[in-house]
C-alpha positions as CSV (number, residue, x, y, z in Angstrom):
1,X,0.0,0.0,0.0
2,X,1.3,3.8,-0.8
3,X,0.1,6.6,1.1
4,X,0.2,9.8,-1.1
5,X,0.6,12.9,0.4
6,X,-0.3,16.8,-1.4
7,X,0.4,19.2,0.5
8,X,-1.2,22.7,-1.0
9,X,-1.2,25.9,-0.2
10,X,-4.9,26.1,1.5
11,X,-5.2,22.3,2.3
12,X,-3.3,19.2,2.9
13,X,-5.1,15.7,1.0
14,X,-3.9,12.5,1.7
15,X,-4.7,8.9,0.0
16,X,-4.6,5.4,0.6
17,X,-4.0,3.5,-2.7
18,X,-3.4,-0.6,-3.3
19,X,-2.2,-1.0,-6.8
20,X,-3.9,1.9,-8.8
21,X,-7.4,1.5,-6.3
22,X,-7.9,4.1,-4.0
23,X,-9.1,2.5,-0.5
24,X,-9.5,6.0,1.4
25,X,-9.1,9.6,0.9
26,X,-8.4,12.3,3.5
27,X,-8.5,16.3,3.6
28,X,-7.2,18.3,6.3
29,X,-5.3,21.2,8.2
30,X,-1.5,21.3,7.9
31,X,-1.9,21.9,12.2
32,X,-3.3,18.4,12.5
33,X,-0.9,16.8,9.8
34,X,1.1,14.5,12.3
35,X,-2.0,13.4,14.0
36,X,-3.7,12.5,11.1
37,X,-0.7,10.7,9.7
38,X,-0.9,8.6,12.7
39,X,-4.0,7.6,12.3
40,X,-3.9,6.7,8.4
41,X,-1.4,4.7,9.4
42,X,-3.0,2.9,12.3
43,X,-6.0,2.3,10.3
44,X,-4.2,0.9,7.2
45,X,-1.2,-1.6,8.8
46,X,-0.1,-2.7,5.7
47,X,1.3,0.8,4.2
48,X,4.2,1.0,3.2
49,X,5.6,3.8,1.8
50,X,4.9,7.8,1.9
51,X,4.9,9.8,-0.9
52,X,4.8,13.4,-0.5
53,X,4.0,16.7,-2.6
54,X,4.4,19.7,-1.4
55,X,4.5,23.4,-2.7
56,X,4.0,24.8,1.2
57,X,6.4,25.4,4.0
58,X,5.7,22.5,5.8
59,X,8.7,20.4,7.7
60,X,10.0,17.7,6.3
61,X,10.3,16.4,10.1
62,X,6.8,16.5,10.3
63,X,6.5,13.7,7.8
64,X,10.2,11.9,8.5
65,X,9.0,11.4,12.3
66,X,6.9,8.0,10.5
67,X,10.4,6.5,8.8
68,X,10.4,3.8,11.5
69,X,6.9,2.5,10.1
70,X,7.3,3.3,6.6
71,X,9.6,4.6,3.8
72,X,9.0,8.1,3.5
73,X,9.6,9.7,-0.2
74,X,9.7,13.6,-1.0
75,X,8.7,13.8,-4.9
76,X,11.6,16.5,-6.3
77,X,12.8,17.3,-9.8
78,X,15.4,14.6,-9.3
79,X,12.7,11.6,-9.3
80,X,12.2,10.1,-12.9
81,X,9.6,11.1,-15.1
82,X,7.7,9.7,-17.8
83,X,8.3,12.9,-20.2
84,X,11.0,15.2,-21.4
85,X,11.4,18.7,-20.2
86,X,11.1,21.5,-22.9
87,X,10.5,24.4,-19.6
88,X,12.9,27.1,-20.4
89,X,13.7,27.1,-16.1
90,X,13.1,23.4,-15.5
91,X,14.5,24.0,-12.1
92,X,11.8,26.2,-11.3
93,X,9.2,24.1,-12.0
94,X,6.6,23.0,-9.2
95,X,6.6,19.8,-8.0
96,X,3.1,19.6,-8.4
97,X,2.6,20.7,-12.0
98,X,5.5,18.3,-12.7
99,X,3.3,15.5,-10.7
100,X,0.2,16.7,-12.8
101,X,1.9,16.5,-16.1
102,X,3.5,12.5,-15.0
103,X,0.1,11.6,-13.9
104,X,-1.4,12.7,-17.9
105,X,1.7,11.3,-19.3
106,X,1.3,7.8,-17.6
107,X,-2.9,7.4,-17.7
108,X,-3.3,9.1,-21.6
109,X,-0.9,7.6,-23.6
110,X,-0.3,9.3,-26.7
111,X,-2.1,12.0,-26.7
112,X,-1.8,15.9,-26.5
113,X,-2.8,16.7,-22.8
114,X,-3.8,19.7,-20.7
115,X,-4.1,19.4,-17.2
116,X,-5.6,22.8,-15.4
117,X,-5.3,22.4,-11.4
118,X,-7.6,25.2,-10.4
119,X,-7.2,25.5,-6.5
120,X,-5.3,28.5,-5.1
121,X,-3.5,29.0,-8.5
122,X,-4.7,28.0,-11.5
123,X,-2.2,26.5,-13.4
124,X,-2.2,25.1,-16.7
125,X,0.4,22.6,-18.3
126,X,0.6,20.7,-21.6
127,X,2.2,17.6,-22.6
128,X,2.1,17.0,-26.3
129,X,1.7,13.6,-27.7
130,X,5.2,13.1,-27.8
131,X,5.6,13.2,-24.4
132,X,7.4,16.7,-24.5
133,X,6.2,18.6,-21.3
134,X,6.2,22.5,-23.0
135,X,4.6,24.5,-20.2
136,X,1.8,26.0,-19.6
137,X,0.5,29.5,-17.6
138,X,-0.5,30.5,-13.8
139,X,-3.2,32.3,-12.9
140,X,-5.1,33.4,-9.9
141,X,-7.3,31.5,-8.8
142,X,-10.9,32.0,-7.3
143,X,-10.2,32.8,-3.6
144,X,-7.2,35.2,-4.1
145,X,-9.8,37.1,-6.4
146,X,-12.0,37.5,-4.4
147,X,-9.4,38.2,-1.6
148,X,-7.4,40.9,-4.2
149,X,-10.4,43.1,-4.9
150,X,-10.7,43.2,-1.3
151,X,-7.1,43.9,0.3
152,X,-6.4,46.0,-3.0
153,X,-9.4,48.8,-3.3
154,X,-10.7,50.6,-0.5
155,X,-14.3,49.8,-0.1
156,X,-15.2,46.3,-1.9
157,X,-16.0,43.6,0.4
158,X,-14.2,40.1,0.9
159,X,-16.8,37.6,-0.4
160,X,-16.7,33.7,-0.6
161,X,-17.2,31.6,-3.5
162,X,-20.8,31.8,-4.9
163,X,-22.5,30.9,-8.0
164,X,-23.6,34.4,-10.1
165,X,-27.7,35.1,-10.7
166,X,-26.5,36.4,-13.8
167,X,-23.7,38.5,-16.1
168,X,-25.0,41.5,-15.7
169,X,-24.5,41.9,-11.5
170,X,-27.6,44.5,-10.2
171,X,-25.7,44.8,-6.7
172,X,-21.8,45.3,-6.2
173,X,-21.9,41.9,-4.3
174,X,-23.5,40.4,-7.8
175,X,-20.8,42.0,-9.9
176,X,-17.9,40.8,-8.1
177,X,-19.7,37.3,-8.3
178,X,-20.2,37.9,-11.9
179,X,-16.5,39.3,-12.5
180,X,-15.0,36.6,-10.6
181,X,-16.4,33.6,-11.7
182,X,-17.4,34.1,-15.0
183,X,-13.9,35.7,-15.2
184,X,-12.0,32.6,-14.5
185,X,-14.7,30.7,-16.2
186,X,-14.1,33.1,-19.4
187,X,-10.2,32.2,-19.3
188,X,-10.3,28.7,-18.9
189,X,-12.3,28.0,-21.9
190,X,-10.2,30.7,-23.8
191,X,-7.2,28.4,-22.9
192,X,-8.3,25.4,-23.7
193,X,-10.1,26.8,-27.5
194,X,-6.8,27.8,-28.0
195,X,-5.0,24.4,-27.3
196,X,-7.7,22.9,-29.5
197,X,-7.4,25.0,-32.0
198,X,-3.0,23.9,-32.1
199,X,-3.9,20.2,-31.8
200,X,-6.3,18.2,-33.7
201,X,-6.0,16.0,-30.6
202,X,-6.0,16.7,-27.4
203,X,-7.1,15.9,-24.0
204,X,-8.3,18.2,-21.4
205,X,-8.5,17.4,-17.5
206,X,-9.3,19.8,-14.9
207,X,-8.7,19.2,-11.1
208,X,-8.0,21.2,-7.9
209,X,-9.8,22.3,-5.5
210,X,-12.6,24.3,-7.6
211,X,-12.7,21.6,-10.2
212,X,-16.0,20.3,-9.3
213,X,-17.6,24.5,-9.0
214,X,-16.0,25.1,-12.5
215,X,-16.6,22.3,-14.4
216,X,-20.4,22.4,-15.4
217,X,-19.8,26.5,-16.2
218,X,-17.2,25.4,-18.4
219,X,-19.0,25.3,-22.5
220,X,-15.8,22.9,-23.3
221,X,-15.9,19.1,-22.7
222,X,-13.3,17.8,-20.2
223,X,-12.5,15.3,-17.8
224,X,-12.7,16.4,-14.1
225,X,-11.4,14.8,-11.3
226,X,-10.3,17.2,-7.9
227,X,-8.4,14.2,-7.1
228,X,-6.3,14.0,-10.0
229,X,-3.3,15.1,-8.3
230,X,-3.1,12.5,-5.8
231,X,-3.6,10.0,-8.5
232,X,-0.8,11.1,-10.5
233,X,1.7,10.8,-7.2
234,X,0.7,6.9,-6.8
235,X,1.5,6.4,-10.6
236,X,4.2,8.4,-10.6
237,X,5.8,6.8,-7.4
238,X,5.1,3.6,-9.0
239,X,6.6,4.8,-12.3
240,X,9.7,5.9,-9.9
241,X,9.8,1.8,-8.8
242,X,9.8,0.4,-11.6
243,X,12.1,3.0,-13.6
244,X,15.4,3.4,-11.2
């Protein structure tokens, strides 16, 4: 059994996988992370390694204090991949886009892929059917919107995530609504016409966080799945195994 660990910038998920099934999944507070370790691995005996992601400050401690009950493995940009690099500052790529891009590689063989994690960034990141990771963008995501108009104008309230009545917003609470999420929704589907308009094949999977809010505003067809990331570190891990 693998225990996959993402550790974001909001939220820490966590995973239980045997083979490529997922037995449980987990979301929680970086504050409780040690706790909750313990009891994933309490619960599930038989685990028996860590994998972990992370693009947060989060000590590595934290996660080493387990290495008596299991092998504990930091994904970095020294692991083995199932694509080639064509980022102009590979070392500056994020562990999780990289993790992302591995995950497309290894489930969609052969195929142009774009992978948009919307959670607190939105990133974007294109493999071609070659296997030729070629980048991609990074965007705000919904929450720092909605927290940007607030910390950056004098009078706009902070506002959580809500569904617009309509475009045209009647109230200033409507507009930001409307400006926000249609926003976002707007870009995304510019992306991804573009990438369909440069490939006659391509596929498009969105995860993150606000997958499952964005999704059914989205006019393009996709695959989503908010738990694609933790996915792609079991089959990258395993990929890892079988590769070194």
């Amino acid at each position: 059994m693998i225990l996959t660990v993402d550790v974001g910038n909001t939220r820490i998920k966590a995973a239980v996988f045997e083979g490529d099934t997922v037995l449980e999944r987990f979301v929680f507070d970086k504050k409780a992370l040690e706790k909750k370790i313990k009891n994933i691995l309490e619960k599930f005996e038989t685990i028996a390694y860590l994998v972990v992601s992370s693009v947060a400050d989060v000590e590595k401690q934290s996660f080493l204090a387990f290495e008596d009950q299991v092998k504990v493995h930091f994904v970095s940009n020294e692991d083995s991949f199932p694509f080639s690099n064509n980022y102009g500052t590979p070392k500056t790529l994020g562990i999780d886009r990289m993790v992302l891009a591995a995950g497309a590689t290894l489930m969609y063989p052969n195929q142009n892929r774009l992978i948009i994690d919307a959670g607190t960034c939105v990133t974007y990141d294109f493999v071609d059917e070659n296997n030729v990771y070629q980048g991609g963008a990074i965007a705000p995501g919904l929450r720092l919107r909605y927290e940007s108009l607030h910390q950056f104008t004098a009078k706009l309230p902070l506002l959580t995530v809500e569904s617009p009545k309509d475009y045209v917003g009647k109230s200033t609470t409507e507009s930001i609504h409307s400006g926000v999420v249609n926003g976002l929704v707007y870009e995304i589907d510019g992306f991804i016409d573009e990438y369909k308009a440069a490939c006659t094949k391509i596929i498009i999977i969105l995860t993150g966080g606000d997958a499952d809010f964005l999704a059914k505003r989205l006019k393009n067809t996709i695959f989503a799945n908010s738990n694609f990331l933790l996915e792609s570190l079991n089959q990258t891990f395993q990929y890892k195994i079988k590769n070194d």
